[in-house]
C-alpha positions in Angstrom: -52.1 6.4 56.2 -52.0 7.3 52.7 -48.9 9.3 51.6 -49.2 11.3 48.3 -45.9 12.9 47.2 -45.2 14.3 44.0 -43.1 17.2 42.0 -45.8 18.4 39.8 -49.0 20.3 41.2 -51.2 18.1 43.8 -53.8 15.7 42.3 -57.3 15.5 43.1 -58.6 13.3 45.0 -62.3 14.0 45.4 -64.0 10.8 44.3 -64.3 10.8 40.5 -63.0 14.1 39.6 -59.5 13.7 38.2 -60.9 10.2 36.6 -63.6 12.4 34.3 -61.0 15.3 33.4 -58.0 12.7 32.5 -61.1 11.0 30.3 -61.7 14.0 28.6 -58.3 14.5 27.2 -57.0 12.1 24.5 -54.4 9.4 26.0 -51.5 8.7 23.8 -51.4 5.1 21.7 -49.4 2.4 22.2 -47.4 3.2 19.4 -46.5 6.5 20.9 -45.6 5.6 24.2 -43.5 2.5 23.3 -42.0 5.0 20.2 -40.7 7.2 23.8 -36.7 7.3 24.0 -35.8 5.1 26.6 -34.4 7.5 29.2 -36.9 10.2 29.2 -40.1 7.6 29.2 -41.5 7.5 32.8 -42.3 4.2 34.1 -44.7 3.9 36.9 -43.4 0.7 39.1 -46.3 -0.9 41.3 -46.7 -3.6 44.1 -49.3 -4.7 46.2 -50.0 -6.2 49.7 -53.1 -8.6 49.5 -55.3 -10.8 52.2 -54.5 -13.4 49.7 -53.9 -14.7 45.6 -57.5 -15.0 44.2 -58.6 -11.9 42.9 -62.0 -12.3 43.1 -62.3 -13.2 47.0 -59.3 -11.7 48.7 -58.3 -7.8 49.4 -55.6 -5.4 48.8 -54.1 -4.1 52.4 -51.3 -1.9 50.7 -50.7 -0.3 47.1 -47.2 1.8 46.3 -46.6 3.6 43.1 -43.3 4.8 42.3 -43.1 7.2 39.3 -39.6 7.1 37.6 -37.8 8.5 35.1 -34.0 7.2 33.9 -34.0 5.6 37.3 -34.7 9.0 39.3 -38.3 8.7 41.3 -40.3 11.6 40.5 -43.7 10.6 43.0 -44.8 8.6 44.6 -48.3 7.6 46.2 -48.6 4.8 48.8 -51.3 4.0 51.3 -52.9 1.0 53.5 -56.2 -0.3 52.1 -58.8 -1.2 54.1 -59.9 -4.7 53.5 -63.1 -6.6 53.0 -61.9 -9.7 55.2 -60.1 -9.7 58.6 -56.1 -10.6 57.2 -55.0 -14.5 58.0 -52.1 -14.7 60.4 -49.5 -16.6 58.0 -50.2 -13.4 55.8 -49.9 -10.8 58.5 -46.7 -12.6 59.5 -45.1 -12.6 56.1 -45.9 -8.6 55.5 -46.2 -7.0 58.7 -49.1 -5.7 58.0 -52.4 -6.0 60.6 -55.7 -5.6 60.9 -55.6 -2.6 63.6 -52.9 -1.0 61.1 -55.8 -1.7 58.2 -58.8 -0.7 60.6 -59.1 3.1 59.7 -57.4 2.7 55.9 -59.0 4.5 53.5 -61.7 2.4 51.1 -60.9 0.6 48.4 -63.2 2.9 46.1 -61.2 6.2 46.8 -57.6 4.2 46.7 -58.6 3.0 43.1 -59.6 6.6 42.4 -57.0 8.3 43.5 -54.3 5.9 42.2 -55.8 5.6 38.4 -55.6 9.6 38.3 -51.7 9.0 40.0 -51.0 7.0 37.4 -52.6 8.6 34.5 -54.8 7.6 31.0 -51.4 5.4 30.0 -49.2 4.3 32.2 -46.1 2.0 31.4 -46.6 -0.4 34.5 -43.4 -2.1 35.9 -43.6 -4.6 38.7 -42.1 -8.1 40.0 -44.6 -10.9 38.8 -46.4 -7.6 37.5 -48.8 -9.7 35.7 -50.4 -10.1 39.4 -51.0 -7.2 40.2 -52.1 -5.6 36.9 -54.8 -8.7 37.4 -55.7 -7.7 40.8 -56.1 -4.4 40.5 -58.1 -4.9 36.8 -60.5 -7.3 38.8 -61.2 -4.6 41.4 -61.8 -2.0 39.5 -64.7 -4.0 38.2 -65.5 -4.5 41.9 -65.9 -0.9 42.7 -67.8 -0.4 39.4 -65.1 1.4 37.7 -65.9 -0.4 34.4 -64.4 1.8 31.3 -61.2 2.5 33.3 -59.3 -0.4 33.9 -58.0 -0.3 30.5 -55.3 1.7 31.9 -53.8 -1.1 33.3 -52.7 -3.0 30.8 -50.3 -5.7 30.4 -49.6 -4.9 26.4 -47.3 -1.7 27.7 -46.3 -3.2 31.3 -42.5 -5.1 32.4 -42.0 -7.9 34.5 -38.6 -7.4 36.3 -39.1 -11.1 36.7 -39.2 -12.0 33.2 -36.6 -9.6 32.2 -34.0 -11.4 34.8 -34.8 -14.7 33.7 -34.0 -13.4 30.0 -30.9 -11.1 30.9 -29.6 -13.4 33.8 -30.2 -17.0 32.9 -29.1 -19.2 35.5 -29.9 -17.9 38.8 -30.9 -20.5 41.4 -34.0 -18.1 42.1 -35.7 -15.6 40.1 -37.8 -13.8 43.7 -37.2 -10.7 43.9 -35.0 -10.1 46.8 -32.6 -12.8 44.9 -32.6 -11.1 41.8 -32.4 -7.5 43.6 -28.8 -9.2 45.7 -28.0 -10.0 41.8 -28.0 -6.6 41.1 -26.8 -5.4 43.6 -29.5 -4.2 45.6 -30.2 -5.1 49.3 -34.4 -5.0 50.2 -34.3 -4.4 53.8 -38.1 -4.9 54.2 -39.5 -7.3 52.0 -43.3 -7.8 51.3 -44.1 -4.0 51.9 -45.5 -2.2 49.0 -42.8 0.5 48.7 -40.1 -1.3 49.9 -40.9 -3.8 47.2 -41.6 -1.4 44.5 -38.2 0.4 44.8 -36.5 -2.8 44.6 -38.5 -3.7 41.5 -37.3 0.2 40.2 -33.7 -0.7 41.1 -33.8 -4.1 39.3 -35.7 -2.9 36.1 -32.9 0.2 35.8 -29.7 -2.6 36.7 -31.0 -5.1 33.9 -31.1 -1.8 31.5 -27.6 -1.4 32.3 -26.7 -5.1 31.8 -28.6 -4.9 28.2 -26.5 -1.6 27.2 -22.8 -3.8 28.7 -23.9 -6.6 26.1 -24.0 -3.9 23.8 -27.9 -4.3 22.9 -29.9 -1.3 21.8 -32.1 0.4 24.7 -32.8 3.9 22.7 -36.8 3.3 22.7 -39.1 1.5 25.2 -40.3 -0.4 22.7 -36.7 -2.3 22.5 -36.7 -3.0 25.9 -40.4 -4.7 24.8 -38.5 -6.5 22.0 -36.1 -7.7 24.6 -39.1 -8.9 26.9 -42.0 -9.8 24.9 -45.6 -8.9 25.7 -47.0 -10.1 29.1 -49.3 -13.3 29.0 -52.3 -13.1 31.7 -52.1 -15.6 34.7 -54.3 -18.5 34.5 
């Protein structure tokens, strides 16, 4: 069932709508949103459950975003996704996630709608192995014909917990994400679920912040944080 929490005023969700009226209005640059000070920026931390890792042929099952600002979730949208192809075993045994709990999901079509309007004309996208997802979800929107609006999910203004940890914590015997998360000192208690996985993502993103600021690096602007990372290569 999709869940659509959020502490501003309720989003549309008719097919479209919110789309064309966030269109309409002028999204910020780049250079504004990585200009943002640091702790008032909000970053919107995805994850998605998939039938498998090629894009083109497999389909999402589950998709969690986590609006956040200085670490404090401010909403949150999170639903199953009905796929195009029955979900393997070895995949259903790793996420939990079946094909009666998938039967009666909502479509992909109104998922993609209602999460692009969610996450707004330009979102800061955080994730673990973000690069994945930002991927995924770029290809699908090109599957649903939603040409013209994946540019808001881009990987120029998006952070990769992953790559941050291997930057701010060299030497761990692991960089997945329930390793890093222990690192941190967060515990996942149900790994390879969307929201489970997103709020670890959140809670490692804020942690390595915090490990940055103990070094005594500057963090005042998102775009430091960018300096600190580097802009996200696409997966080959």
């Amino acid at each position: 069932m999709m869940s659509l929490l959020t502490s501003s005023e309720p989003l549309q969700t008719s097919l479209f709508s919110s789309l064309f009226h966030q269109e309409t209005q002028a999204a910020p640059s780049t250079e504004l949103l990585l200009a943002q000070p640091f702790e008032t920026a909000t970053f919107t931390v995805i994850d998605l459950e998939t039938t498998g890792l090629n894009a083109k042929r497999n389909s999402i099952t589950e998709i969690t975003a986590i609006q956040y600002v200085n670490g404090v979730a401010q909403g949150v949208f999170s639903t199953l996704v009905q796929p195009k192809e029955p979900i393997p075993y070895e995949v259903e045994s790793l996420t939990g996630i079946s094909n009666e709990m998938v039967a009666n999901a909502p479509p992909l079509m109104m998922v993609l709608n209602d999460l692009l309007a969610f996450i707004g004309s330009a979102p800061l996208l955080v994730g673990h192995n973000v690069s994945f997802d930002i991927q995924f979800l770029r290809e699908k929107c090109h599957e649903c014909g939603l040409i013209g609006l994946e540019h808001r999910i881009d990987l120029s203004k998006a952070f990769c917990t992953k790559v941050l940890a291997q930057k701010i914590m060299p030497g761990l015997p692991s960089y997945e994400g329930i390793v890093v998360a222990t690192q941190c000192g967060y515990y996942n208690d149900n790994p390879h679920r969307a929201e489970a996985d997103v709020r670890m993502s959140a809670a490692i993103l804020f942690a390595l912040v915090e490990k940055l600021l103990q070094q005594g690096k500057r963090i005042s602007t998102v775009s430091d944080l960018l300096v600190v990372q580097g802009v996200l290569q696409e997966r080959h």
